[in-house]
PATI-454207 format. One record per residue: residue in one letter; z, x, y of N, C-alpha, C in turn. Coordinates in steps of 0.1 Angstrom, whole numbers, padded with zeros to 4 digits, always signed. Layout:
# PATI-454207
AZXYZXYZXY ...
//
This chain:
# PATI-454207
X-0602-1676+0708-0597-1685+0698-0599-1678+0684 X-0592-1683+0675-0592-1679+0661-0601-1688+0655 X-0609-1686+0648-0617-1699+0645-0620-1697+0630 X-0620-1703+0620-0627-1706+0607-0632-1719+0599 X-0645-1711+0594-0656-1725+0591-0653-1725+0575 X-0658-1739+0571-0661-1740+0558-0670-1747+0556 X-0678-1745+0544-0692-1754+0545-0691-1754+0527 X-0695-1769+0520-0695-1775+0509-0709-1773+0501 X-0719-1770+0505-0733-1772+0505-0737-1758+0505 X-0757-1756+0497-0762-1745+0500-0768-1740+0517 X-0772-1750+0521-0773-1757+0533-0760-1749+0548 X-0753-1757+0539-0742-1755+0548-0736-1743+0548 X-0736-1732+0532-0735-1726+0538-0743-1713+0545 X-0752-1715+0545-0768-1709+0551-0759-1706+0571 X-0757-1727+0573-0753-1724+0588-0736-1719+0590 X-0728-1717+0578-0714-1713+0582-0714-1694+0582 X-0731-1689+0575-0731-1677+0579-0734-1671+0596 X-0747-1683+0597-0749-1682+0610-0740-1687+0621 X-0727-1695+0615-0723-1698+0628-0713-1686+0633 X-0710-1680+0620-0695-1672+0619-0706-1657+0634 X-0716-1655+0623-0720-1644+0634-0724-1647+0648 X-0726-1657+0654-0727-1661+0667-0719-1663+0673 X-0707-1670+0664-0690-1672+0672-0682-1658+0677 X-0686-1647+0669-0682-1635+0667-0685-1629+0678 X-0698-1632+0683-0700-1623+0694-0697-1630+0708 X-0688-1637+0708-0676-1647+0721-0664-1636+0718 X-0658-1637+0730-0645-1629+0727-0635-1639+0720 X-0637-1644+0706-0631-1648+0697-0633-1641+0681 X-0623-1644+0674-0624-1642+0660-0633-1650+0645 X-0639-1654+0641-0643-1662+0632-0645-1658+0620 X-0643-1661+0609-0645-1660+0595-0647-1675+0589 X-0656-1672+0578-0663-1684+0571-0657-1685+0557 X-0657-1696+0545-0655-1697+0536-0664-1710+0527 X-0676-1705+0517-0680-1716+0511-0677-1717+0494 X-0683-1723+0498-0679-1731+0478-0687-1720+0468 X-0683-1721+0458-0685-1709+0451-0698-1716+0441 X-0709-1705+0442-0718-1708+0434-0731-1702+0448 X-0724-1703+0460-0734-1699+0475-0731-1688+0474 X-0722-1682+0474-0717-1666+0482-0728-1656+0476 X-0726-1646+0487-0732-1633+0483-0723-1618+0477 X-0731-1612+0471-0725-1600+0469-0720-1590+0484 X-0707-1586+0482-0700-1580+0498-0699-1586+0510 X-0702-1598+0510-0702-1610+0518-0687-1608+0523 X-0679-1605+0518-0664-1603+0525-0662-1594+0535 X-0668-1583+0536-0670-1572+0546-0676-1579+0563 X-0680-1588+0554-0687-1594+0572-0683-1607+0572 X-0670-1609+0569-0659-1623+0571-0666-1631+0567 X-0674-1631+0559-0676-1645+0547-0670-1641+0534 X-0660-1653+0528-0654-1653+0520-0658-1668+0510 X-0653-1663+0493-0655-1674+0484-0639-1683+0485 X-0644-1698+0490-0632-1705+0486-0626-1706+0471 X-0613-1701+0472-0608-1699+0461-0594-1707+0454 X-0593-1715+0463-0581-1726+0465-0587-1739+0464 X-0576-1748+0459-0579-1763+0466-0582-1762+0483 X-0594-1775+0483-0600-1770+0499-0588-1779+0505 X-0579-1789+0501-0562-1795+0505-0553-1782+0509 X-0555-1773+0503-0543-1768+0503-0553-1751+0514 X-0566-1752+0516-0568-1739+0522-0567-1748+0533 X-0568-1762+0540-0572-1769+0552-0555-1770+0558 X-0545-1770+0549-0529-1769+0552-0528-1755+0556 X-0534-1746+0549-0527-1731+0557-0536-1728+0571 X-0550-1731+0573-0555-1728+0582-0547-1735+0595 X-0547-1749+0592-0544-1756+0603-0529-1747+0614 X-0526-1741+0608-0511-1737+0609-0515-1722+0613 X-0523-1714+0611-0531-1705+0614-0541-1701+0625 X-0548-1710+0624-0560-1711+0633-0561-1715+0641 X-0567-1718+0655-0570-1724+0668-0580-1736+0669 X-0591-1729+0652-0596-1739+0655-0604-1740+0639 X-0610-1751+0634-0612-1754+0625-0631-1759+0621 X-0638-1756+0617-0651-1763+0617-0655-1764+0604 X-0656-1778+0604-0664-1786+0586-0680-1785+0591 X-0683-1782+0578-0696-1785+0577-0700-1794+0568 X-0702-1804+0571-0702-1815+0559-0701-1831+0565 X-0693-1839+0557-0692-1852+0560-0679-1854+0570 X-0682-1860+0579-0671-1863+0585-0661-1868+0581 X-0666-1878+0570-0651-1881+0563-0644-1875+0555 X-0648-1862+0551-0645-1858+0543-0633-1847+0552 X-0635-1843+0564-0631-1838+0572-0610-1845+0579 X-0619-1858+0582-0609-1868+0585-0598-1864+0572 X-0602-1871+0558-0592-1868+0545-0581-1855+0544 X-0587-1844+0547-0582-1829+0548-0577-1830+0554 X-0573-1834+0565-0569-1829+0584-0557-1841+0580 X-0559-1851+0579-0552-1864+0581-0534-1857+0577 X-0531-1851+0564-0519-1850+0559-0512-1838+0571 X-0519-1830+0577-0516-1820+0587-0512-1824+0600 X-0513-1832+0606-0517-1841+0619-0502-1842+0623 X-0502-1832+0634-0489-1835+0645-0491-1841+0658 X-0492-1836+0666-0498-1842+0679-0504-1830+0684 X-0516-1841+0697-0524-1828+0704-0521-1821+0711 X-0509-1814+0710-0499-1808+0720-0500-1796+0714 X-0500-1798+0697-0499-1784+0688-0510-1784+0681 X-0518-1793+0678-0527-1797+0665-0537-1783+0667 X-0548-1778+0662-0555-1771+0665-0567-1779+0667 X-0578-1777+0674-0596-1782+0676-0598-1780+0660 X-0603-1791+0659-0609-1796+0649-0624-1797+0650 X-0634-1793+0640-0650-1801+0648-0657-1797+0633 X-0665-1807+0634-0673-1814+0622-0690-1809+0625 X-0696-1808+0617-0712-1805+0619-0722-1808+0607 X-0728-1817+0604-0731-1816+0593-0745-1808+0590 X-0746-1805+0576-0757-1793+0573-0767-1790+0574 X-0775-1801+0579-0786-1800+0585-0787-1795+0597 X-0770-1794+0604-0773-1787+0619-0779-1792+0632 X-0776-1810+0626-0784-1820+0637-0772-1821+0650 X-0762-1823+0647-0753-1834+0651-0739-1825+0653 X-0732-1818+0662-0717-1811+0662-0706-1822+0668 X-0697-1828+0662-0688-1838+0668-0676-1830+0670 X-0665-1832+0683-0654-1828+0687-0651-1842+0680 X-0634-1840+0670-0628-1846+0662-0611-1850+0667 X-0610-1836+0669-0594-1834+0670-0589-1824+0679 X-0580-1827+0687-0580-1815+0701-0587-1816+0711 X-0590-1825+0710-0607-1824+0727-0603-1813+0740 X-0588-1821+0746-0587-1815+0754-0575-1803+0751 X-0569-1806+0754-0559-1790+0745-0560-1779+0735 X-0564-1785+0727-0569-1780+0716-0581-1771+0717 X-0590-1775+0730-0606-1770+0733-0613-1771+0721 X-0614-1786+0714-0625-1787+0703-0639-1794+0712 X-0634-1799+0723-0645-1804+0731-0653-1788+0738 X-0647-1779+0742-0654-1764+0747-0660-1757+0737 X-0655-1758+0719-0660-1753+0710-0673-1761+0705 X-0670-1778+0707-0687-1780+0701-0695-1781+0713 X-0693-1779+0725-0698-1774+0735-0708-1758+0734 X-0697-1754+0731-0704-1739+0724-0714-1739+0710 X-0711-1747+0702-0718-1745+0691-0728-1754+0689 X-0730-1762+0699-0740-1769+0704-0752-1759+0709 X-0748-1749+0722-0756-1743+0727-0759-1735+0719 X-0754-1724+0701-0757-1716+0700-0766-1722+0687 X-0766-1734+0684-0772-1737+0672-0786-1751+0675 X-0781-1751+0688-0795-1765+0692-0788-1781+0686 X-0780-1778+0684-0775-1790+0679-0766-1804+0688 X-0771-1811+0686-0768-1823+0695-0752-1823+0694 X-0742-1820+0707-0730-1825+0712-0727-1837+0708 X-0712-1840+0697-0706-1857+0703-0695-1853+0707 X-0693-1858+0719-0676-1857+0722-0676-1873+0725 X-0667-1880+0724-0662-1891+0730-0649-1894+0734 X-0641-1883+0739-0628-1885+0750-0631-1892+0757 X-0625-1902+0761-0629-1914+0774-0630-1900+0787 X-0623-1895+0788-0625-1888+0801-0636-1881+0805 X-0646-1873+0793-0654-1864+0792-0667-1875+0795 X-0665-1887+0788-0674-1898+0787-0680-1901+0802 X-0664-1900+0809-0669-1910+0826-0671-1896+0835 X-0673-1881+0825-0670-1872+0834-0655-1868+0846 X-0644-1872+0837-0635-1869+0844-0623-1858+0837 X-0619-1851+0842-0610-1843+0836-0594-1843+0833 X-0592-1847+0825-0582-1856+0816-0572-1842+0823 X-0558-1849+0828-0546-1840+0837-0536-1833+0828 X-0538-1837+0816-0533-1826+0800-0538-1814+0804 X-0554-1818+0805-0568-1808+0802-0565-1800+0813 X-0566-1804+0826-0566-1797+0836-0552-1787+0839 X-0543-1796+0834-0527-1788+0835-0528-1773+0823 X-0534-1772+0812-0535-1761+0805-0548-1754+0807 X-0556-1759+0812-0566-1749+0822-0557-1736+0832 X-0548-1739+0839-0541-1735+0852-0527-1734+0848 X-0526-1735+0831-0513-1728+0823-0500-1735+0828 X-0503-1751+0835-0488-1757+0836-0483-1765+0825 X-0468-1764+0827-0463-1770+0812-0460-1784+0817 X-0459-1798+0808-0461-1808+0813-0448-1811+0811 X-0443-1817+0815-0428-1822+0809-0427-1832+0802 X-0435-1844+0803-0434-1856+0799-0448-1862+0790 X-0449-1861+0777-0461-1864+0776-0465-1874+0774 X-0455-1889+0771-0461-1901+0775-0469-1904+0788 X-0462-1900+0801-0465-1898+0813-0480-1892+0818 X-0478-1884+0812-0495-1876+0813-0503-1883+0804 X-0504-1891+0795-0507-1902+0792-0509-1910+0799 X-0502-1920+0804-0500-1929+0813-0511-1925+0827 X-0508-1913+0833-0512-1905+0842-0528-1903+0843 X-0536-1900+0831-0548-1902+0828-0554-1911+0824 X-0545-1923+0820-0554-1938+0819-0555-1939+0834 X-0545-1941+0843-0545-1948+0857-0558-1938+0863 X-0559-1930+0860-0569-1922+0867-0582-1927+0865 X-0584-1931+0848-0597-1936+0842-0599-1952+0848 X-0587-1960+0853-0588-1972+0854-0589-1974+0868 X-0595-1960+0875-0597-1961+0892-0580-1962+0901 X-0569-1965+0896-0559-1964+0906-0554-1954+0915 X-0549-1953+0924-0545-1940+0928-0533-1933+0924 X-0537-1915+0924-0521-1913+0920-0522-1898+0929 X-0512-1897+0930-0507-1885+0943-0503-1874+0938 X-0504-1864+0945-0510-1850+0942-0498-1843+0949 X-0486-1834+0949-0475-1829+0955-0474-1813+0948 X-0477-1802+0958-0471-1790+0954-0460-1787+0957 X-0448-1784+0955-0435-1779+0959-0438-1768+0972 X-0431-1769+0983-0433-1759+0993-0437-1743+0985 X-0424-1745+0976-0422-1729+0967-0430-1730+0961 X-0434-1730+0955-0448-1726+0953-0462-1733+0955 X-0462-1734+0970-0476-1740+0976-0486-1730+0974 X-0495-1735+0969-0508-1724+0962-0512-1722+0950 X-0500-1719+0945-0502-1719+0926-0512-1722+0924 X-0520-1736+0924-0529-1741+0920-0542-1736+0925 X-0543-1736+0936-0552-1729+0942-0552-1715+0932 X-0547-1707+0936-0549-1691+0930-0549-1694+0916 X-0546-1700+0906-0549-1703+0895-0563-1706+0893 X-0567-1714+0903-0578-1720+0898-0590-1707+0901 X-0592-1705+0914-0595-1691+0916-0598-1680+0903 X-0588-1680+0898-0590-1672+0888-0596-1677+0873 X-0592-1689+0871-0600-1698+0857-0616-1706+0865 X-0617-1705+0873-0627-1715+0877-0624-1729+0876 X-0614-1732+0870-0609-1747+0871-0607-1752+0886 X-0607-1769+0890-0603-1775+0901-0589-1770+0904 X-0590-1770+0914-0579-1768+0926-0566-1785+0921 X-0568-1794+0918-0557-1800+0915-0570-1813+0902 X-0560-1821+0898-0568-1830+0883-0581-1840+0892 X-0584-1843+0887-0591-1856+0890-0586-1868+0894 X-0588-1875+0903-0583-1890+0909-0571-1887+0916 X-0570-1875+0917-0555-1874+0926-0555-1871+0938 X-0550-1875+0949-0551-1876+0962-0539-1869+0968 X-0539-1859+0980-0526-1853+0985-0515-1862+0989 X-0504-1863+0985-0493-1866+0991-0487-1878+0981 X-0481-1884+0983-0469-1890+0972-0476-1904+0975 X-0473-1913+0961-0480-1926+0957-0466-1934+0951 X-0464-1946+0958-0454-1951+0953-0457-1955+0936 X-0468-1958+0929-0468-1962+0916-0467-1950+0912 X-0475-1934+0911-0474-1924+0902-0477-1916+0911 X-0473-1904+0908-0475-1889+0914-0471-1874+0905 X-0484-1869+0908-0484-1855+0900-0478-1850+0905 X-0464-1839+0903-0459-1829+0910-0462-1817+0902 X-0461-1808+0912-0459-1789+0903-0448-1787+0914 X-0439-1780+0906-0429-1779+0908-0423-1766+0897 X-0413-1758+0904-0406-1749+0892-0391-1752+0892 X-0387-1769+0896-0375-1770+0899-0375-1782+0886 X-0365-1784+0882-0361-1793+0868-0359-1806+0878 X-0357-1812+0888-0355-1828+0889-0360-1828+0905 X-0362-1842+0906-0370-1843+0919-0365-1858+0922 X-0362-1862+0933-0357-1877+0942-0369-1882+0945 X-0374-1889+0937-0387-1895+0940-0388-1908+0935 X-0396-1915+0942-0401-1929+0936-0410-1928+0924 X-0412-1940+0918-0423-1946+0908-0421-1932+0897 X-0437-1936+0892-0434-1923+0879-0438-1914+0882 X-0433-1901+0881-0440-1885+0886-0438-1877+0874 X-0453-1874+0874-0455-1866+0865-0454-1849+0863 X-0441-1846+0863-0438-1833+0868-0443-1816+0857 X-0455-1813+0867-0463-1800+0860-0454-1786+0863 X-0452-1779+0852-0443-1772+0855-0447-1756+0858 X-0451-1747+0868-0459-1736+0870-0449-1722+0867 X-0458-1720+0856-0452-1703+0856-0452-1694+0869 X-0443-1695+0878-0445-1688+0887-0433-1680+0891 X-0420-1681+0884-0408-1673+0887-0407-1660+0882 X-0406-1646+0884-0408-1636+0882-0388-1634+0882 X-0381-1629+0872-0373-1632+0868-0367-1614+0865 X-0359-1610+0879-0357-1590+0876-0343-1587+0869 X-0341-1582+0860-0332-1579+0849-0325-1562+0849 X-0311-1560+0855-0310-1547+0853-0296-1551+0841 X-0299-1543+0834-0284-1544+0826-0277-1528+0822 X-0269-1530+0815-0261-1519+0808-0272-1515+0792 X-0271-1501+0790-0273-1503+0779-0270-1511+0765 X-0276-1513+0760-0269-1521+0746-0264-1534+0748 X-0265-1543+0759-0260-1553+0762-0266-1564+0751 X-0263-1570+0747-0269-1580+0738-0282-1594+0744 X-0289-1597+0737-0296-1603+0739-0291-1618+0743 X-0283-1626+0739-0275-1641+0744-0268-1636+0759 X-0262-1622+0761-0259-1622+0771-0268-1620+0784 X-0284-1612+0782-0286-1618+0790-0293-1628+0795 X-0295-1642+0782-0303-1654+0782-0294-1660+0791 X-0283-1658+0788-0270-1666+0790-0272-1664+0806 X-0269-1648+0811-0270-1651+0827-0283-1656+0838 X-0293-1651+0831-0305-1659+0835-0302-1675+0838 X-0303-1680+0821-0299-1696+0822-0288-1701+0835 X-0279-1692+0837-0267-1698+0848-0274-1696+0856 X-0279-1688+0863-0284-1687+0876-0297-1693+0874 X-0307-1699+0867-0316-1708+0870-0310-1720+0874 X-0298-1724+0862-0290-1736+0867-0285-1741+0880 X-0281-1725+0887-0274-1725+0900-0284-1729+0907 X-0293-1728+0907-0308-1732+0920-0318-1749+0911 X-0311-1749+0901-0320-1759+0898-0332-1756+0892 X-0332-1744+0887-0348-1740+0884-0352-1741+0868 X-0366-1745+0868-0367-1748+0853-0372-1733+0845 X-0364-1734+0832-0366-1727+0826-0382-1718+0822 X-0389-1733+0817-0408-1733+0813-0413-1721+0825 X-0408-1723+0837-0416-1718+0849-0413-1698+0854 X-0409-1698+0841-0401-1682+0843-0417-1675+0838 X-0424-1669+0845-0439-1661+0844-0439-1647+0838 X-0425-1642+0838-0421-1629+0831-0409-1625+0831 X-0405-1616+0827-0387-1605+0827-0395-1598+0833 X-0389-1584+0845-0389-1575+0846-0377-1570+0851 X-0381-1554+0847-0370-1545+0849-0378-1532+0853 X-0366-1523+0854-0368-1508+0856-0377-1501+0841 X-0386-1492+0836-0392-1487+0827-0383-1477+0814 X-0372-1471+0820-0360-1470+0814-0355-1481+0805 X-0359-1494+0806-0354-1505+0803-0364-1514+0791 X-0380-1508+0788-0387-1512+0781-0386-1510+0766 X-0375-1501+0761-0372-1506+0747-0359-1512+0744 X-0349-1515+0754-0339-1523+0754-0340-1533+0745 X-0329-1536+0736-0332-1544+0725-0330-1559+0729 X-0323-1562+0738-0316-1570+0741-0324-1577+0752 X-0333-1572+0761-0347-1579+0772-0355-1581+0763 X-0361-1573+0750-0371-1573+0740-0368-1591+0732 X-0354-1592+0734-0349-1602+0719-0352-1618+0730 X-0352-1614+0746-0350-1625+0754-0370-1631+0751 X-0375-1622+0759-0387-1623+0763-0396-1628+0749 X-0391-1623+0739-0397-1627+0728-0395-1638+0724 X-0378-1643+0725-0379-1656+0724-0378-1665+0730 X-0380-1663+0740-0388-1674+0753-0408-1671+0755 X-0409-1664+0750-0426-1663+0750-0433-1658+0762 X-0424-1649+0767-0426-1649+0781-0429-1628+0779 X-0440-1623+0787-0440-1608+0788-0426-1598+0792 X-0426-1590+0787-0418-1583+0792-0425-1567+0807 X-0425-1568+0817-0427-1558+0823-0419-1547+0831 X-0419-1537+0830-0414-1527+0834-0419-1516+0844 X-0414-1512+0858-0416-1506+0866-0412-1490+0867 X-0421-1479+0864-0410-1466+0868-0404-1468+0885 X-0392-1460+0886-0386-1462+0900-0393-1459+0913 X-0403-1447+0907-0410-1444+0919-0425-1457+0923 X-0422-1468+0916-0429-1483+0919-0421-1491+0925 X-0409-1492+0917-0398-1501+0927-0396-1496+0937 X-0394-1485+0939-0389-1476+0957-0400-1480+0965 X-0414-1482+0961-0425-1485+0970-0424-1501+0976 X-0419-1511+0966-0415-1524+0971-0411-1523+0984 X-0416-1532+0995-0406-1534+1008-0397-1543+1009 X-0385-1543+1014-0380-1558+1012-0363-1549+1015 X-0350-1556+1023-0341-1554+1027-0333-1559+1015 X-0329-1548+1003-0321-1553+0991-0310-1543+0991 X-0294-1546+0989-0284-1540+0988-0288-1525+0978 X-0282-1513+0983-0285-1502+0977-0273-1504+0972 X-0276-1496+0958-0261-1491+0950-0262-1474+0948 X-0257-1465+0953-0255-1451+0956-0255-1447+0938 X-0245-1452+0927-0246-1449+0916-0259-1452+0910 X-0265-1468+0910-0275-1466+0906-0283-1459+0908 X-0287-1458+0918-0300-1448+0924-0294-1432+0917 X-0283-1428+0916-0280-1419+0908-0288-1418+0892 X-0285-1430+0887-0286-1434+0871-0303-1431+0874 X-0305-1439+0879-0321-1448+0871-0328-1442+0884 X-0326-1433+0896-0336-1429+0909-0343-1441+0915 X-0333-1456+0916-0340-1463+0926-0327-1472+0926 X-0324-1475+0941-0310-1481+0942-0311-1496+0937 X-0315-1503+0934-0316-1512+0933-0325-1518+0924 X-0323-1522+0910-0333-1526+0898-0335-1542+0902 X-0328-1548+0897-0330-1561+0895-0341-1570+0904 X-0336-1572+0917-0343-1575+0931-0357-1567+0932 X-0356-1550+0929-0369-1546+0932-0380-1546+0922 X-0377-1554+0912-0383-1555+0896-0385-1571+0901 X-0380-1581+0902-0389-1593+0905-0395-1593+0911 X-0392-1586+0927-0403-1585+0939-0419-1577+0934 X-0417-1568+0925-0430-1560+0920-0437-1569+0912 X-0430-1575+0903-0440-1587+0893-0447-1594+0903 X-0435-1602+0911-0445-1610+0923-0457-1607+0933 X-0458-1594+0930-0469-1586+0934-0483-1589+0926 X-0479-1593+0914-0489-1591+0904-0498-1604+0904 X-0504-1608+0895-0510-1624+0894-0518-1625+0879 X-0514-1614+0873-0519-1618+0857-0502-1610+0852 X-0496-1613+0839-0489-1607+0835-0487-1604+0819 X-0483-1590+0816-0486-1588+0802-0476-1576+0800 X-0471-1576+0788-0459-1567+0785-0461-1552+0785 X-0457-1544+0791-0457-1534+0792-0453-1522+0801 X-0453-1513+0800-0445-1504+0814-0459-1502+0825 X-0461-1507+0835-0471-1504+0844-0465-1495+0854 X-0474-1482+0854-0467-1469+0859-0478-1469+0875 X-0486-1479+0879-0488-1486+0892-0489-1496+0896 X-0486-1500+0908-0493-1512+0911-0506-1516+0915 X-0515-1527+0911-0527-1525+0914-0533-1525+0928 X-0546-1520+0929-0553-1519+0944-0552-1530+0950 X-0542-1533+0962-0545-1541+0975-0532-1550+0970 X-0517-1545+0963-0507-1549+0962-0502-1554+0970 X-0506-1550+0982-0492-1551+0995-0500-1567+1007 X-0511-1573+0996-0519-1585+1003-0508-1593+1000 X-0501-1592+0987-0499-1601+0977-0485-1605+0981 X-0483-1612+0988-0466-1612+0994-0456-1620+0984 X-0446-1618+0985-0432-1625+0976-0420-1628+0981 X-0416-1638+0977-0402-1644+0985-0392-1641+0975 X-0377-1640+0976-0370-1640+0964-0360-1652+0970 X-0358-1657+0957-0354-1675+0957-0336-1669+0955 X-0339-1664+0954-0323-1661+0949-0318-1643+0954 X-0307-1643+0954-0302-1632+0955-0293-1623+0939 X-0288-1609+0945-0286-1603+0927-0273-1613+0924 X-0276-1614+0912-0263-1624+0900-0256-1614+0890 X-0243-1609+0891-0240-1600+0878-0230-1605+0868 X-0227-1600+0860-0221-1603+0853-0222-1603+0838 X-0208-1596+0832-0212-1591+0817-0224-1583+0814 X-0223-1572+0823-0231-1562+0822-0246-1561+0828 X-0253-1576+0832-0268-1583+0834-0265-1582+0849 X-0276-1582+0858-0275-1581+0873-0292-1589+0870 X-0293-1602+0879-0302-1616+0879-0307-1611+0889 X-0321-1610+0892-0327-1620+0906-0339-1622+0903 X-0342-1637+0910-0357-1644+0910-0364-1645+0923 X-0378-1639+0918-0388-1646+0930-0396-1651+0928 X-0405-1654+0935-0419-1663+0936-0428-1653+0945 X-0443-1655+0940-0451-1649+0944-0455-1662+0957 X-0460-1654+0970-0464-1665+0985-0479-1663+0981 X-0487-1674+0976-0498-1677+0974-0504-1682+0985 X-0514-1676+0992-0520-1672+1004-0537-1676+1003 X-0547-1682+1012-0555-1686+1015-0565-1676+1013 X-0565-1667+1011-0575-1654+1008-0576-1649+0992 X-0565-1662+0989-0564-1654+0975-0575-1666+0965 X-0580-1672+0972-0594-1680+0973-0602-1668+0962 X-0606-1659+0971-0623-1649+0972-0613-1640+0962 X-0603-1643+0955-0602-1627+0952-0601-1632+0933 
//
């Protein structure tokens, strides 16, 4: 997280030096800022800085900046600043209040999304300071299905619903728990890897005529009552094109062929292509503006792929592997973390990692489409 403190007080800012160097050594960022009349000489070199702004107008740029936010002072005074900024906790950043004596750290804003409830969690244990959180969920010890869905990186579709979906949970009803065949496991191997539960709280397997959680990477579902549809990054999405091809063209053929299968956009987990293909201006302009990695395989990685995919005699001429597109989703689906860049192997114990492809190649206007899914497997428990 990105984090910066401000403290009003000599006091305060005594603890916004100490908090900045404790935060710092988390694999996070932090910088401090106090009222001028505290600072020290070269205090800038070690990310303490003199406020030099209206504290209105430095509380508007951070918000917009930062991940996360900590007052040292009065809570009301905290509330006043924050109040004109306030979108929802979908985007807001963690907010958390401490006043200067270092007694008391309150989660304010962001509890669960935001992780202002994990931050005064943390700055609780590093300063001895008495925790408040008061999310009803954290309260009864239950893990709010916002919270748990951005634990395990699913996108929610509906957020009155996940609303709705977390009160019924807090008010004891039941609500049902559904993974899509296609991607049965997701959760599992997600959690595996974050330490999070394996599905939210209060939810029970199988479909509930009043409400049911799905994950799903398909846009609509024939279902009763309300379903609360979690949407999993798990489509690995393989891209061969022409040089120079433009970026709309190939958003454009992707989007047709998600359309054709019904598949949701949110749940595309990366681009890949051939490594010839990693400064392509046009995959660069997609991936970037979908938020999504871009990865790249040299051929002598896709030729290792197994899998029965149409050869093209030219290709394999051009690029030394007959087939890009198909053997570039099947390699991502190999993977289980993803991040932009040309990976010139695949990692140790690749060939555990099995993948189905949901689709077959799609061309057109220069772009050649295919999607898979990673087969999330029982062993991928221990790993």
């Amino acid at each position: 997280m990105k984090l910066t403190v401000i403290a009003f007080s000599r006091d305060g800012a005594m603890l916004c030096r100490m908090l900045c160097k404790k935060l710092n050594q988390f694999p996070d960022t932090c910088e401090g800022y106090i009222s001028a009349g505290y600072e020290k000489k070269s205090e800038e070199e070690a990310g303490i800085f003199c406020l030099r702004e209206p504290v209105a107008e430095w509380t508007e740029r951070m918000f917009t900046k930062k991940d996360g936010l900590i007052f040292i002072g009065a809570c009301g005074i905290a509330v006043r600043l924050i109040a004109p900024c306030l979108r929802d906790k979908y985007s807001d950043p963690a907010v958390v209040v401490m006043d200067d004596a270092g007694r008391h750290v309150i989660s304010l804003l962001s509890g669960h999304i935001g992780k202002a409830n994990e931050l005064t969690r943390r700055i609780a244990d590093v300063t001895g300071a008495e925790p408040v959180i008061t999310t009803a969920s954290d309260v009864h010890g239950i893990q709010a299905v916002d919270e748990w869905a951005a634990e395990l990186g699913l996108k929610i579709s509906d957020r009155e619903l996940a609303r709705k979906t977390a009160a019924a949970v807090l008010d004891g009803r039941q609500v049902g728990f559904f993974e899509d065949p296609v991607c049965q496991g997701y959760c599992r191997s997600a959690a595996a890897r974050t330490g999070c539960r394996k599905r939210p709280d209060g939810c029970e397997d199988g479909f509930r005529e009043e409400r049911t959680v799905v994950i799903s990477p398909y846009r609509s579902h024939c279902l009763k009552g309300e379903v609360l549809h979690l949407v999993p990054g798990c489509l690995m999405v393989g891209i061969g094109c022409k040089k120079g091809v433009a970026g709309e063209a190939i958003g454009l053929q992707i989007q047709n062929v998600l359309k054709c299968y019904n598949l949701d956009q949110r749940a595309i987990a990366c681009l890949a292509s051939i490594d010839r293909k990693s400064g392509e201006r046009g995959l660069i302009a997609v991936a970037e503006a979908w938020g999504v990695p871009l990865i790249t395989f040299p051929a002598s990685v896709l030729d290792q792929i197994p899998g029965d995919f149409p050869e093209s005699g030219f290709v394999r001429e051009i690029t030394g592997v007959g087939n890009v597109c198909e053997r570039a989703a099947c390699a991502a689906g190999r993977l289980r973390e993803y991040r932009t860049g040309i990976l010139q192997k695949l990692p140790d114990g690749w060939e555990k990692h099995k993948v189905q492809l949901l689709t077959t190649k799609y061309a057109g206007n220069g772009v050649t489409v295919a999607i898979a899914v990673p087969v999330y497997q029982e062993h991928e428990d221990d790993t």
